[in-house]
PDB file of N, CA, C and O in Angstrom:
ATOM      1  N   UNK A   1      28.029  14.603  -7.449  1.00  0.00           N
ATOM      2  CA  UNK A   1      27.987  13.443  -6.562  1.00  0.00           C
ATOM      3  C   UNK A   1      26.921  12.468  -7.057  1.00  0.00           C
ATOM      4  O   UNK A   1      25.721  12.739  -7.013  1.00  0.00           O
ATOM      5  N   UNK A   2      27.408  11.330  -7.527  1.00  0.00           N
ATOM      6  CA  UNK A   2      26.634  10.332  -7.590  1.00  0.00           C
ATOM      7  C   UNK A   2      25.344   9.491  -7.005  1.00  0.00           C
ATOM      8  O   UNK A   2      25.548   9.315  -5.804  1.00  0.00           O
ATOM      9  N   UNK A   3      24.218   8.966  -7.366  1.00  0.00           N
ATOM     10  CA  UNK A   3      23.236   8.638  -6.225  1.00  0.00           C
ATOM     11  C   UNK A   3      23.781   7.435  -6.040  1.00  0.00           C
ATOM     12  O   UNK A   3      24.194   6.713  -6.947  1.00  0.00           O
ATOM     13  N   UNK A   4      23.803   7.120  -4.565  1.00  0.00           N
ATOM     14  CA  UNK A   4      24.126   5.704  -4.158  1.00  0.00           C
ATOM     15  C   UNK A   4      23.527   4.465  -3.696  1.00  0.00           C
ATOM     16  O   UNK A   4      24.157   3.789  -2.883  1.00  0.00           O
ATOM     17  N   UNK A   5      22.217   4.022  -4.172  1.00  0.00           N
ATOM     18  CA  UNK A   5      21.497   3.166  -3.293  1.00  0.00           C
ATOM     19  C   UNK A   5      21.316   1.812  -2.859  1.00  0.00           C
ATOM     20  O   UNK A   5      22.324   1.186  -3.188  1.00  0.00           O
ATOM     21  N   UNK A   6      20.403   0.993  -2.206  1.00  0.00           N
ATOM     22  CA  UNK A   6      21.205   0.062  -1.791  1.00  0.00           C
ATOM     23  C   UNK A   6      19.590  -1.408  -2.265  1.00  0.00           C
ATOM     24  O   UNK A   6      18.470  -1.422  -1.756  1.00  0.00           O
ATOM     25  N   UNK A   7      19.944  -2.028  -2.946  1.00  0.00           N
ATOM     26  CA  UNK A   7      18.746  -3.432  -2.968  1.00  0.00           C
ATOM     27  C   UNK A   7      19.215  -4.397  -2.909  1.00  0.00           C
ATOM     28  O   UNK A   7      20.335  -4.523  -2.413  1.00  0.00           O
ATOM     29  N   UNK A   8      18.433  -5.543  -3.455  1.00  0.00           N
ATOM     30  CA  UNK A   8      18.420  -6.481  -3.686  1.00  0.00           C
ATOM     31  C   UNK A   8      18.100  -7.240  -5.486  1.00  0.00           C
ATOM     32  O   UNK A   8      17.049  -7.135  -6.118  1.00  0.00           O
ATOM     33  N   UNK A   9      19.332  -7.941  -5.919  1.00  0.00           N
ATOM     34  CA  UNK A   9      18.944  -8.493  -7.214  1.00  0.00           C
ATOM     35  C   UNK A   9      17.770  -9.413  -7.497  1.00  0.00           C
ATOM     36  O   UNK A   9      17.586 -10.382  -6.761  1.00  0.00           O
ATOM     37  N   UNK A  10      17.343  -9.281  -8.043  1.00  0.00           N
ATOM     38  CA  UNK A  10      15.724 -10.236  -8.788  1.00  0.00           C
ATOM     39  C   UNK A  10      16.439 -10.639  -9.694  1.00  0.00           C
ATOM     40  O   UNK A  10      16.134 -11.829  -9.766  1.00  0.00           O
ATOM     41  N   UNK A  11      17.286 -10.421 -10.534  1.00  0.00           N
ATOM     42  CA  UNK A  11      17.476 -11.053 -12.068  1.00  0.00           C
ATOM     43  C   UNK A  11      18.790 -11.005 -12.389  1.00  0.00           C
ATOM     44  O   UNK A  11      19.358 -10.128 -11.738  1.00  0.00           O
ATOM     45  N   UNK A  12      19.551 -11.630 -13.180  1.00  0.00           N
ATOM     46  CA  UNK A  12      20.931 -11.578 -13.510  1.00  0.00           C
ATOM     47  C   UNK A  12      20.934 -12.226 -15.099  1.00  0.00           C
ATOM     48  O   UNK A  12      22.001 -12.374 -15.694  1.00  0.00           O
ATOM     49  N   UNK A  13      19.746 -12.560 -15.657  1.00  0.00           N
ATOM     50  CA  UNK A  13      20.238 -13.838 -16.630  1.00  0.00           C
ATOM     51  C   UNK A  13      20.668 -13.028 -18.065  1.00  0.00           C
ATOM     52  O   UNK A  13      20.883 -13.673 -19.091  1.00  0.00           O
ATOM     53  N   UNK A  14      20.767 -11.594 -18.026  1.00  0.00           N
ATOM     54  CA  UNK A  14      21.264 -11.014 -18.751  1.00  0.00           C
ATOM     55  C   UNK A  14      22.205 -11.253 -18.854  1.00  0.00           C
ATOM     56  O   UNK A  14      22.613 -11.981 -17.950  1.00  0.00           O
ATOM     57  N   UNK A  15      23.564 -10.759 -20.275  1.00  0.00           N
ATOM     58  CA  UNK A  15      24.882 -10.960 -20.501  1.00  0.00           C
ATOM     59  C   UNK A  15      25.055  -9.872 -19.795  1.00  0.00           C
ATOM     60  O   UNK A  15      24.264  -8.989 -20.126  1.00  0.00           O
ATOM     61  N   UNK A  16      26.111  -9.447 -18.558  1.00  0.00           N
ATOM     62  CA  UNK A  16      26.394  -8.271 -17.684  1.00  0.00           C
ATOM     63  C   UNK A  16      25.688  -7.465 -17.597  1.00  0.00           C
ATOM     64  O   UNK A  16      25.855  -6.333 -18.051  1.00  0.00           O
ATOM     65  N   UNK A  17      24.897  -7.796 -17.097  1.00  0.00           N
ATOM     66  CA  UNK A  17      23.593  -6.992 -16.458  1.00  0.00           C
ATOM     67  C   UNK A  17      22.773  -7.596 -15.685  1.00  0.00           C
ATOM     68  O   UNK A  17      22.388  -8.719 -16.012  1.00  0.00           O
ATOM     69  N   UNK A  18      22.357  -7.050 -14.593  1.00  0.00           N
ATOM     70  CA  UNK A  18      21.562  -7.423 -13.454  1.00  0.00           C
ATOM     71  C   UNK A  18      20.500  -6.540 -12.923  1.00  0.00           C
ATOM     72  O   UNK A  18      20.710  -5.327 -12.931  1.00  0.00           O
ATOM     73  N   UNK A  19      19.249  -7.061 -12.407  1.00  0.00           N
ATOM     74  CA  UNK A  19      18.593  -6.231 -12.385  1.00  0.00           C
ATOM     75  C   UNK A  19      17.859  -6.393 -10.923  1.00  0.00           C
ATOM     76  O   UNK A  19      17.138  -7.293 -10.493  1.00  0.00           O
ATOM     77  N   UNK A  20      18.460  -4.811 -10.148  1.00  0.00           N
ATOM     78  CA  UNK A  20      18.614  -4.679  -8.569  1.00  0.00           C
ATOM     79  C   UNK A  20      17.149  -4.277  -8.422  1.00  0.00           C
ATOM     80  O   UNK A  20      16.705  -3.594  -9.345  1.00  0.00           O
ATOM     81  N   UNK A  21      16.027  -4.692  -7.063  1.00  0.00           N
ATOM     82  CA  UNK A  21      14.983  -3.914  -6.628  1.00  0.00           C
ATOM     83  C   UNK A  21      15.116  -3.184  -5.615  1.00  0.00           C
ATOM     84  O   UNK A  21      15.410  -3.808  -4.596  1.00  0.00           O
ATOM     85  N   UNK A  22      14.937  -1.366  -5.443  1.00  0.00           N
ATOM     86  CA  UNK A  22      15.409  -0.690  -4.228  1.00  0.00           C
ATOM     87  C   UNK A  22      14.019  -0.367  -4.185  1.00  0.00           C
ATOM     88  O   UNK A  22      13.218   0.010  -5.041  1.00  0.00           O
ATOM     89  N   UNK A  23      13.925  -0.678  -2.652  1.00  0.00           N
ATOM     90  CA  UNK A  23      12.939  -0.196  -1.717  1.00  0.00           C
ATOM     91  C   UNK A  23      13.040   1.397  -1.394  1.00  0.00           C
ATOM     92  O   UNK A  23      14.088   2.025  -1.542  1.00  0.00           O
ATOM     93  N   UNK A  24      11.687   2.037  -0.885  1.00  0.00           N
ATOM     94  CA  UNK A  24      12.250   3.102  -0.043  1.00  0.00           C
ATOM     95  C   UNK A  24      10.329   3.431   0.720  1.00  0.00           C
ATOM     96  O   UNK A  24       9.254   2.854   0.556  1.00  0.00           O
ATOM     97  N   UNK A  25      10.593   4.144   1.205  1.00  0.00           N
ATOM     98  CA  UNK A  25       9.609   4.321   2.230  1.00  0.00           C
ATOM     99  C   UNK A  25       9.074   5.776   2.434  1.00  0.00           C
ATOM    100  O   UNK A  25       9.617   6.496   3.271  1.00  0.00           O
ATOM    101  N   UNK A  26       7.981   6.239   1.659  1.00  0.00           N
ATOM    102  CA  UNK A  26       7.903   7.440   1.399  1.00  0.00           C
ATOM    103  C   UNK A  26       6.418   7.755   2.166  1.00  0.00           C
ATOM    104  O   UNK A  26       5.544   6.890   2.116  1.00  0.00           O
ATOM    105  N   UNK A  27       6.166   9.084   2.904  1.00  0.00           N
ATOM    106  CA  UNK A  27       5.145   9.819   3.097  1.00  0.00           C
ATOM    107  C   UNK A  27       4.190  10.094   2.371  1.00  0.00           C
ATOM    108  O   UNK A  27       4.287  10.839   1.396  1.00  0.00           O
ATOM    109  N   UNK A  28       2.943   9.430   2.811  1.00  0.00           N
ATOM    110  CA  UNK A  28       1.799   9.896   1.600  1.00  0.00           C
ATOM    111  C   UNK A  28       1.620  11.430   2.516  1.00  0.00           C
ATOM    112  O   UNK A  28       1.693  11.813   3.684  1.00  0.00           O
ATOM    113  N   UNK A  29       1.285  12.107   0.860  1.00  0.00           N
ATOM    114  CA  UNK A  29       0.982  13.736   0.939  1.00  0.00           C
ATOM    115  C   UNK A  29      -0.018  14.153   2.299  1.00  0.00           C
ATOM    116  O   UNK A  29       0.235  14.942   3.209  1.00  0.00           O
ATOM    117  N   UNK A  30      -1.093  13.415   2.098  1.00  0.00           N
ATOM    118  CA  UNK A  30      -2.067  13.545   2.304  1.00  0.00           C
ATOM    119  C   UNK A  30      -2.700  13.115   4.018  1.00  0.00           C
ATOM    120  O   UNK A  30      -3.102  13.910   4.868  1.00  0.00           O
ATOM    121  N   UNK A  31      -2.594  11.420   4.126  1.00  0.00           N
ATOM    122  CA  UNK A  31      -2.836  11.208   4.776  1.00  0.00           C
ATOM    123  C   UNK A  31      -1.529  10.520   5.915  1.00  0.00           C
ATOM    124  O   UNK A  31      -1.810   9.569   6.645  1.00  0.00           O
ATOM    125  N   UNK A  32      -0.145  11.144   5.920  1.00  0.00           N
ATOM    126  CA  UNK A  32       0.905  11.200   6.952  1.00  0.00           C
ATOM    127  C   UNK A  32       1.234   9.818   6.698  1.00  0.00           C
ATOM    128  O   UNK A  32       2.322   9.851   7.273  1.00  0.00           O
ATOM    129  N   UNK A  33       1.177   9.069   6.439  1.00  0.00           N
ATOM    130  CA  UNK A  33       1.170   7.684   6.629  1.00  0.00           C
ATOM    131  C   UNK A  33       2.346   7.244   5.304  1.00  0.00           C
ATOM    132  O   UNK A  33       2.413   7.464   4.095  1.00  0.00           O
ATOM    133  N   UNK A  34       3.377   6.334   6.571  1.00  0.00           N
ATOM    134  CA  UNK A  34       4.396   5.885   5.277  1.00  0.00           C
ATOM    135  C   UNK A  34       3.714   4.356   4.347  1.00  0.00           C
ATOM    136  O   UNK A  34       2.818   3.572   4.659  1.00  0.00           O
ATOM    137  N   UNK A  35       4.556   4.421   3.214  1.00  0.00           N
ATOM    138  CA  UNK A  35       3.891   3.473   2.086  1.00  0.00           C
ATOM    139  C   UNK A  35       5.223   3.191   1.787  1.00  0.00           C
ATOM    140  O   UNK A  35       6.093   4.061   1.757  1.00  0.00           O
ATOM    141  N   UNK A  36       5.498   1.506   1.471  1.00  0.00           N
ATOM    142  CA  UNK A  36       6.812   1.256   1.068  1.00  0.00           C
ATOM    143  C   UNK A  36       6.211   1.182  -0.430  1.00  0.00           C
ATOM    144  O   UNK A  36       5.030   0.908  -0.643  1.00  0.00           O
ATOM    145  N   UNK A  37       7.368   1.520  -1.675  1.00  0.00           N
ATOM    146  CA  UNK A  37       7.612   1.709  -3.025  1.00  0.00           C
ATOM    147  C   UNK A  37       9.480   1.305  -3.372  1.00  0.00           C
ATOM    148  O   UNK A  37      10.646   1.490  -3.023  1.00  0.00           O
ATOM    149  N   UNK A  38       8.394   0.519  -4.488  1.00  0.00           N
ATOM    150  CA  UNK A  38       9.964  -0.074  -4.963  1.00  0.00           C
ATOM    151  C   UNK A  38       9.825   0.526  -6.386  1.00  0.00           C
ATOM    152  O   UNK A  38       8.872   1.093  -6.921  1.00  0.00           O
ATOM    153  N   UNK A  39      11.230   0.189  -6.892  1.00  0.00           N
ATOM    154  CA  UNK A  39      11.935   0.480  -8.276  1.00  0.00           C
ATOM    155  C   UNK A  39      12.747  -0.557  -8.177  1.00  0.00           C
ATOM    156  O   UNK A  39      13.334  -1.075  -7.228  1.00  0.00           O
ATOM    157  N   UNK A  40      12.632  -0.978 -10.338  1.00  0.00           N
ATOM    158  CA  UNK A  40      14.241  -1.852 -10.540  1.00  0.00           C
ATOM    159  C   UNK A  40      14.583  -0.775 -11.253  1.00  0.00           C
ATOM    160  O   UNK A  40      14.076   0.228 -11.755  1.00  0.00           O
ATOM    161  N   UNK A  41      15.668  -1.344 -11.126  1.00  0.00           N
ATOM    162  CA  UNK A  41      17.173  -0.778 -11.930  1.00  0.00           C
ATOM    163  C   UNK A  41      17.785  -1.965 -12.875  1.00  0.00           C
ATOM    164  O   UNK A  41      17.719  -3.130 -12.484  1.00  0.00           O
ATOM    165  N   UNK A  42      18.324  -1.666 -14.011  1.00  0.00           N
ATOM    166  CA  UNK A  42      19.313  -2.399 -14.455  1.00  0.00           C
ATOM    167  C   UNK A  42      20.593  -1.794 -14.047  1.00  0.00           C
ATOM    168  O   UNK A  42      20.766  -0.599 -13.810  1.00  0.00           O
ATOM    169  N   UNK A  43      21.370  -2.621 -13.993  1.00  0.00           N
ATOM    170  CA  UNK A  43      22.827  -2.567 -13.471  1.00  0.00           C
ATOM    171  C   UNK A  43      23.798  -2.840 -14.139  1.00  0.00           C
ATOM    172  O   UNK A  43      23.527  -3.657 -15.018  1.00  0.00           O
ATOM    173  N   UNK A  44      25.033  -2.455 -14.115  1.00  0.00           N
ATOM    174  CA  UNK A  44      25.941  -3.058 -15.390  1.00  0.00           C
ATOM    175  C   UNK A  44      26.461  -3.910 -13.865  1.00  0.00           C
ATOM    176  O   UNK A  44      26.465  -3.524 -12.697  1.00  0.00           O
ATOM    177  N   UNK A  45      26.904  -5.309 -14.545  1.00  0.00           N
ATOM    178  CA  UNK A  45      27.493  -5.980 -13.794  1.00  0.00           C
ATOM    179  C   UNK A  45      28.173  -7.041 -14.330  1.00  0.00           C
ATOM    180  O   UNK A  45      27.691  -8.084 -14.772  1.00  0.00           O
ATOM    181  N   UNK A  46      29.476  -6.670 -14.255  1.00  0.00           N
ATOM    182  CA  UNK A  46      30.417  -7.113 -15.542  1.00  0.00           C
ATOM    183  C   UNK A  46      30.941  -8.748 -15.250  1.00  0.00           C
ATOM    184  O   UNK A  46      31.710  -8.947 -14.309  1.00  0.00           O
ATOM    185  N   UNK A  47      30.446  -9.965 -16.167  1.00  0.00           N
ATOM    186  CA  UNK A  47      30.732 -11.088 -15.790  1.00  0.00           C
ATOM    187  C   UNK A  47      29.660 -11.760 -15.095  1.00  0.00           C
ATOM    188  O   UNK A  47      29.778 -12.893 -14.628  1.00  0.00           O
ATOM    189  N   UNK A  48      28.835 -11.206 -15.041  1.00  0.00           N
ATOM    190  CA  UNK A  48      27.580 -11.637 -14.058  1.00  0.00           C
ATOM    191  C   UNK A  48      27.995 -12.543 -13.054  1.00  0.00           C
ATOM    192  O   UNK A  48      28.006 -13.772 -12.970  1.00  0.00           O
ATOM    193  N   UNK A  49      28.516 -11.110 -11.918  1.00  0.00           N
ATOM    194  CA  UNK A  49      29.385 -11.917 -10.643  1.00  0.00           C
ATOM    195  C   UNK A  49      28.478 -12.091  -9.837  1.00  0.00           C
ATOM    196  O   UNK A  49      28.795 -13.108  -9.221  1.00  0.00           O
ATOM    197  N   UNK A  50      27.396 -11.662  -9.404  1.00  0.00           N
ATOM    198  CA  UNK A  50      26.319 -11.507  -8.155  1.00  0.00           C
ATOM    199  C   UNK A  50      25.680 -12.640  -8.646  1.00  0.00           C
ATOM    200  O   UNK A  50      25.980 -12.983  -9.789  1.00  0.00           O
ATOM    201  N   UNK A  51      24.632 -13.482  -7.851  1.00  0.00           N
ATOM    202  CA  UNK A  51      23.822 -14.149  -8.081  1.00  0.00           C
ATOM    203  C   UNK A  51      21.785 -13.182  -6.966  1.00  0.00           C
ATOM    204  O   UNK A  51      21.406 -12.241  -6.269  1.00  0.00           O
ATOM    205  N   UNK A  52      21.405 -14.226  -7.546  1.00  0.00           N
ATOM    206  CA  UNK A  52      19.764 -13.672  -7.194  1.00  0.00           C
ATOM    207  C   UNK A  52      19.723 -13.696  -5.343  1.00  0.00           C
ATOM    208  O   UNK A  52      20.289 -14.524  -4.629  1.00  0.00           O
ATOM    209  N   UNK A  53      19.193 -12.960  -5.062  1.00  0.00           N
ATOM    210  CA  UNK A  53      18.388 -12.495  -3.391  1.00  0.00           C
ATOM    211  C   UNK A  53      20.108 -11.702  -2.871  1.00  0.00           C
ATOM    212  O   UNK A  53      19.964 -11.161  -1.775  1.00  0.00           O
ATOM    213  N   UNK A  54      21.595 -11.551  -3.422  1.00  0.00           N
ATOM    214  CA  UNK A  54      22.245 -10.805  -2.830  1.00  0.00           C
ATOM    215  C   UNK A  54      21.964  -9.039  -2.564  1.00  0.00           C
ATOM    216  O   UNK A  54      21.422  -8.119  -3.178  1.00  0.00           O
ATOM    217  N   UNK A  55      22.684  -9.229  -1.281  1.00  0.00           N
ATOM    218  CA  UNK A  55      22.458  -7.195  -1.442  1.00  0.00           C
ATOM    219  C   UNK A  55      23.507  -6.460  -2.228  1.00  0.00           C
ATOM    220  O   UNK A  55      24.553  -7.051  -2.496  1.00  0.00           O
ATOM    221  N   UNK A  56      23.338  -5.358  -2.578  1.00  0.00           N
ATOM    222  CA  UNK A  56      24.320  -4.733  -3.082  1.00  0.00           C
ATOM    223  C   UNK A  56      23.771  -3.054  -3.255  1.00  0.00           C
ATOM    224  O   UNK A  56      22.622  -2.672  -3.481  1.00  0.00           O
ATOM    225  N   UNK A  57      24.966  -2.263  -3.071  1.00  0.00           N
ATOM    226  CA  UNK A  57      24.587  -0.995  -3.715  1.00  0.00           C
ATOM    227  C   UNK A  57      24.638  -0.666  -4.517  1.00  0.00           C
ATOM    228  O   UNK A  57      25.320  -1.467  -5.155  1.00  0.00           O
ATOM    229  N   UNK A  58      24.224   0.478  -5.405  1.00  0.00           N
ATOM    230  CA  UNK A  58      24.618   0.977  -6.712  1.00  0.00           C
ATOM    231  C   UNK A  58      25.073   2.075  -6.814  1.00  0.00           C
ATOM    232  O   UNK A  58      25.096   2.631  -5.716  1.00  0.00           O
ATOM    233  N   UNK A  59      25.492   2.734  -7.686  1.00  0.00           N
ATOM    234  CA  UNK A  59      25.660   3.941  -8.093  1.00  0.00           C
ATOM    235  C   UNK A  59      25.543   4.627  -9.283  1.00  0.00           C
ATOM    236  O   UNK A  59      26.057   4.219 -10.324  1.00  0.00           O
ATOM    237  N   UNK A  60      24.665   6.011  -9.165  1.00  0.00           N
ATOM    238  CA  UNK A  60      24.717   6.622 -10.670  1.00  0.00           C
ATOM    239  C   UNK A  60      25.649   6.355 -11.604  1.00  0.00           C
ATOM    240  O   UNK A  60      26.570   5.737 -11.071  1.00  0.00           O
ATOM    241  N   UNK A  61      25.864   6.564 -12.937  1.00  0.00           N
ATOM    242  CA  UNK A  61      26.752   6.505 -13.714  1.00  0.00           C
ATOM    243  C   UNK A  61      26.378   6.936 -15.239  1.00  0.00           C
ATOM    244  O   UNK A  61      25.262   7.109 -15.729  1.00  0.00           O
ATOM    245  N   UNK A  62      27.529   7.043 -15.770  1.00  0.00           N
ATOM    246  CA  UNK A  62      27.080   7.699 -17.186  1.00  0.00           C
ATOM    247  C   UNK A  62      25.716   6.687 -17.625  1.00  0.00           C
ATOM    248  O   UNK A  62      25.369   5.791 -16.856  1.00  0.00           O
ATOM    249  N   UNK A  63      24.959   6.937 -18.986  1.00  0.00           N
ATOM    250  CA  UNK A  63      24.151   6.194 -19.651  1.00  0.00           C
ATOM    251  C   UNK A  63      25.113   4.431 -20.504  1.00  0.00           C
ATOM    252  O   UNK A  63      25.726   4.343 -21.568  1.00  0.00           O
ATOM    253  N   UNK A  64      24.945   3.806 -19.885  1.00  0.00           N
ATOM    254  CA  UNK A  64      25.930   2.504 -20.531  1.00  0.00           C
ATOM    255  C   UNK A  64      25.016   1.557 -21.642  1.00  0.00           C
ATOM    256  O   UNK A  64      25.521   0.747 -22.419  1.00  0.00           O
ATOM    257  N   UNK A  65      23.705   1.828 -21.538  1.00  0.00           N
ATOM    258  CA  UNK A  65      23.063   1.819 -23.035  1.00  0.00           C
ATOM    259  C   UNK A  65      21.836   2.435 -22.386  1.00  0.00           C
ATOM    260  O   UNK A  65      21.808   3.093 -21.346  1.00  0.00           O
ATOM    261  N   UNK A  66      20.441   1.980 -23.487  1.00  0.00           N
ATOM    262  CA  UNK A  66      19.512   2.687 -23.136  1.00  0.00           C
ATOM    263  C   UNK A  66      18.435   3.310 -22.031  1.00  0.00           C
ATOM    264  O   UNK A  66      17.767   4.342 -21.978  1.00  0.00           O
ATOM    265  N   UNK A  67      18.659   1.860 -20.969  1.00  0.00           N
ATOM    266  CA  UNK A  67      17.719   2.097 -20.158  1.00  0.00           C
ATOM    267  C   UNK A  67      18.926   1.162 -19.050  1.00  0.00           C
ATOM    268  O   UNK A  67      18.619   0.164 -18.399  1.00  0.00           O
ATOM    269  N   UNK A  68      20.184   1.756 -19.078  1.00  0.00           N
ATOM    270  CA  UNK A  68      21.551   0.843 -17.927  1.00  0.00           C
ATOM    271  C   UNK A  68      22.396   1.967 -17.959  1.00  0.00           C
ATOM    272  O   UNK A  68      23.274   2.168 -18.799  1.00  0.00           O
ATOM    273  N   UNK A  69      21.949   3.059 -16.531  1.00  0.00           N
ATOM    274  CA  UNK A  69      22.507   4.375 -16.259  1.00  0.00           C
ATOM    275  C   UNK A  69      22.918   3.539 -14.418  1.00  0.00           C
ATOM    276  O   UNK A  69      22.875   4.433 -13.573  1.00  0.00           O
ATOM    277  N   UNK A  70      23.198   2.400 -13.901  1.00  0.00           N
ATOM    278  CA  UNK A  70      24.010   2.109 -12.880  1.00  0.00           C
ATOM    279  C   UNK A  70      24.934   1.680 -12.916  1.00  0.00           C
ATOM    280  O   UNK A  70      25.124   1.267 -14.061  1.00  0.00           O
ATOM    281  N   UNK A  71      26.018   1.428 -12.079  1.00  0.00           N
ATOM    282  CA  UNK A  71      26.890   0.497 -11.609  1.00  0.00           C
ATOM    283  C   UNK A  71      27.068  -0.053 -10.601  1.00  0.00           C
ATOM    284  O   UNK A  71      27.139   0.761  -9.680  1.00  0.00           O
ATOM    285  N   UNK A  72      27.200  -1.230 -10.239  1.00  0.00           N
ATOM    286  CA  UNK A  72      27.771  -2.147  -8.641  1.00  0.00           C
ATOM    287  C   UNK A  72      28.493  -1.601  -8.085  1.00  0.00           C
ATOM    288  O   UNK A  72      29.623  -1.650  -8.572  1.00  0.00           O
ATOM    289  N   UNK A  73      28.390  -1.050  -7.218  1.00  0.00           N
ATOM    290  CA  UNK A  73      29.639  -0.470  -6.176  1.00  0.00           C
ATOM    291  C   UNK A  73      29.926  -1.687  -5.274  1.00  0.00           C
ATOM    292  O   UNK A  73      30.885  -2.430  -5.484  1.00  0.00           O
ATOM    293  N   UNK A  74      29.017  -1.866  -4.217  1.00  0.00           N
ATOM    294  CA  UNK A  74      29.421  -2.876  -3.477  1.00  0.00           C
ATOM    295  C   UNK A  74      28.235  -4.200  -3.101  1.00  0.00           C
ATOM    296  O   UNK A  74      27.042  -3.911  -3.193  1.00  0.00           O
ATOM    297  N   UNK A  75      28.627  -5.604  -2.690  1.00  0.00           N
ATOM    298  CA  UNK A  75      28.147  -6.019  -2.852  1.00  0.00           C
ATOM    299  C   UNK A  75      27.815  -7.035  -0.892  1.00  0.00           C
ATOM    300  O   UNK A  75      28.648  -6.832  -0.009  1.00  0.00           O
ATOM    301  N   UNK A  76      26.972  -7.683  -0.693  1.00  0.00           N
ATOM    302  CA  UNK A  76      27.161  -8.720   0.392  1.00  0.00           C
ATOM    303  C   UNK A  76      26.734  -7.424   1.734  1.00  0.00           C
ATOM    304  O   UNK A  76      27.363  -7.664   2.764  1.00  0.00           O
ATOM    305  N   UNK A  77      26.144  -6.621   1.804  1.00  0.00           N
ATOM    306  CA  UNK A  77      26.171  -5.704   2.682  1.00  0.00           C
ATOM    307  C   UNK A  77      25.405  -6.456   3.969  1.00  0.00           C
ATOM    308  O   UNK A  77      25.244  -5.852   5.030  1.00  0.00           O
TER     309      UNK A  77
END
C-alpha cells in the first residue's frame, strides 16, 4: 500500500515536476508538546498541470529519477 499524503505546491517551474510542501504535526519526545514539521517532495506532474499555492495529494511510487519517488493523485482538495 502506497503512502498517500496531502500539501501544498511551492514550485512547478520544472519540466513535469512539481514540488509539493507536506505539513504534519508531530509530538516532541520529551516535552508532550506538538511541533508542526514540514517536508518537500518532488512530484512527477506530467505537463505541469497544477499551478503554485494549489492542494493536492500524492502518492508513493516507483523511483521516476533520482530524488522523484511521487505521483499526483488528486488535486483542488
Amino acid at each position: 500500500m502506497p503512502k498517500i499524503l496531502s500539501g501544498i505546491i511551492v514550485s512547478n517551474k520544472m519540466k513535469d515536476t512539481a514540488v509539493v510542501k507536506v505539513d504534519a504535526f508531530v509530538k516532541h519526545p520529551k516535552y508532550q508538546k506538538f511541533i508542526k514539521r514540514s517536508k518537500k517532495f518532488k512530484v512527477h506532474d506530467a505537463g505541469n498541470t497544477r499551478k503554485i499555492g494549489d492542494k493536492v495529494q500524492i502518492a508513493e511510487t516507483r523511483p521516476i529519477s533520482k530524488d522523484k519517488h511521487f505521483v499526483l493523485v488528486r488535486s483542488n482538495l
